[in-house]
C-alpha positions, 0 to 999 in steps of 0.5 A: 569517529567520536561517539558523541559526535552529532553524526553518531547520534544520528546513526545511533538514533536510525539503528534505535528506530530500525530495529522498532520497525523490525519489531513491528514486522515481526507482529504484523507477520504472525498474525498474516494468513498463512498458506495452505500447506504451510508448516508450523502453527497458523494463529492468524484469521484465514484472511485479512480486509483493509481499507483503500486508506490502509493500503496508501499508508502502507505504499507511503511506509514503502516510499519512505523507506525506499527513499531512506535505504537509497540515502544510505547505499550512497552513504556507505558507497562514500564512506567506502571510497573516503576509507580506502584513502585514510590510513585505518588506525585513523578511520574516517573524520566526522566532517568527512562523513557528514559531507558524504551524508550531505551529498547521499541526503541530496541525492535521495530526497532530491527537492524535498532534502532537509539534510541527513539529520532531518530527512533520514530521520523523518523517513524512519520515525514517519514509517514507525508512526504507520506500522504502529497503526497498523501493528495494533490494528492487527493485533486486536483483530480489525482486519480479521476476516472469516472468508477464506484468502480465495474467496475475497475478491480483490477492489478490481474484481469487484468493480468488474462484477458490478460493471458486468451485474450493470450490464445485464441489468441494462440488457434486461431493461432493454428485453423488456423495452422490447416486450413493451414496443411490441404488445403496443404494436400488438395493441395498435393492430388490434384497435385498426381491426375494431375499428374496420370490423366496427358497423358504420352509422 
């Protein structure tokens, strides 16, 4: 395969942006909470707090990546099978790879396919965009939290205090309701008796 064939480039280009995206992991792990007991220094916070709209980024980066990495196991399982019937000083013709990359391409991305050239491409730049975002908001500290990893509550548990807080604060209200019922009863009863005890003109 010529070096400067389009399909080079491309390979070129996804090698370039993986290994950006390598980069980014590495700064994004040093700065994670480390577990107690762990060895080797623990520079980062004690925990981490993101926003609903970091971890859909995050999901998203995943999706892109998972997307682009089932593209490229059927690009190499088709270059494998084109290899085993070329004779190896020859090696495998760009137009044949590119017809392999069309085929792995459709398969991946499915209705939203653009082509190899565009959606491998899309995938890494778009995931790379994220875990830039992310990488520097790490760096500078805007998830830092001081709250020991045990003691943040995941979004779920939250939401189970607040229900659990709105039930007995409904529970309460209904001591109360009760309380009032009967000092009204009590009240009544006292207001029959004044009124039989009370002389007649």
């Amino acid at each position: 395969m010529q070096e400067t064939s389009d399909f080079s480039i491309l390979l070129k280009d996804l090698e370039g942006t993986n290994a950006d995206l390598k980069t980014f992991a590495r700064m994004i792990r040093r700065r994670l909470p480390q577990a107690e007991g762990s060895d080797g220094p623990t520079p980062g916070p004690q925990a981490l707090v993101y926003t609903a709209d970091i971890q859909a980024a995050l999901i998203e980066c995943s999706d892109h990546l998972v997307t682009l990495i089932g593209g490229m196991r059927e690009l190499g399982q088709g270059a494998m099978k084109a290899a085993g019937s070329v004779a190896d000083a020859d090696g495998i013709p760009a137009s044949r790879l590119e017809e392999i990359a069309e085929r792995a391409s459709d398969l991946a991305y499915g209705k939203q396919d653009k082509g190899p050239y565009q959606s491998f491409r899309e995938s890494l730049v778009k995931s790379m965009v994220i875990m830039s975002k992310i990488s520097k908001a790490v760096q500078e500290g805007e998830y830092d939290s001081n709250v020991p990893p045990d003691k943040v509550q995941p979004p779920i548990a939250r939401r189970a205090a607040k229900v659990k807080s709105e039930i007995c604060d409904s529970e309460g209200l209904g001591h109360k309701l009760e309380l009032k019922e009967s000092e009204l009863k009590e009240l009544k009863r006292q207001l029959k008796l004044k009124v039989c005890l009370s002389p007649t003109t």
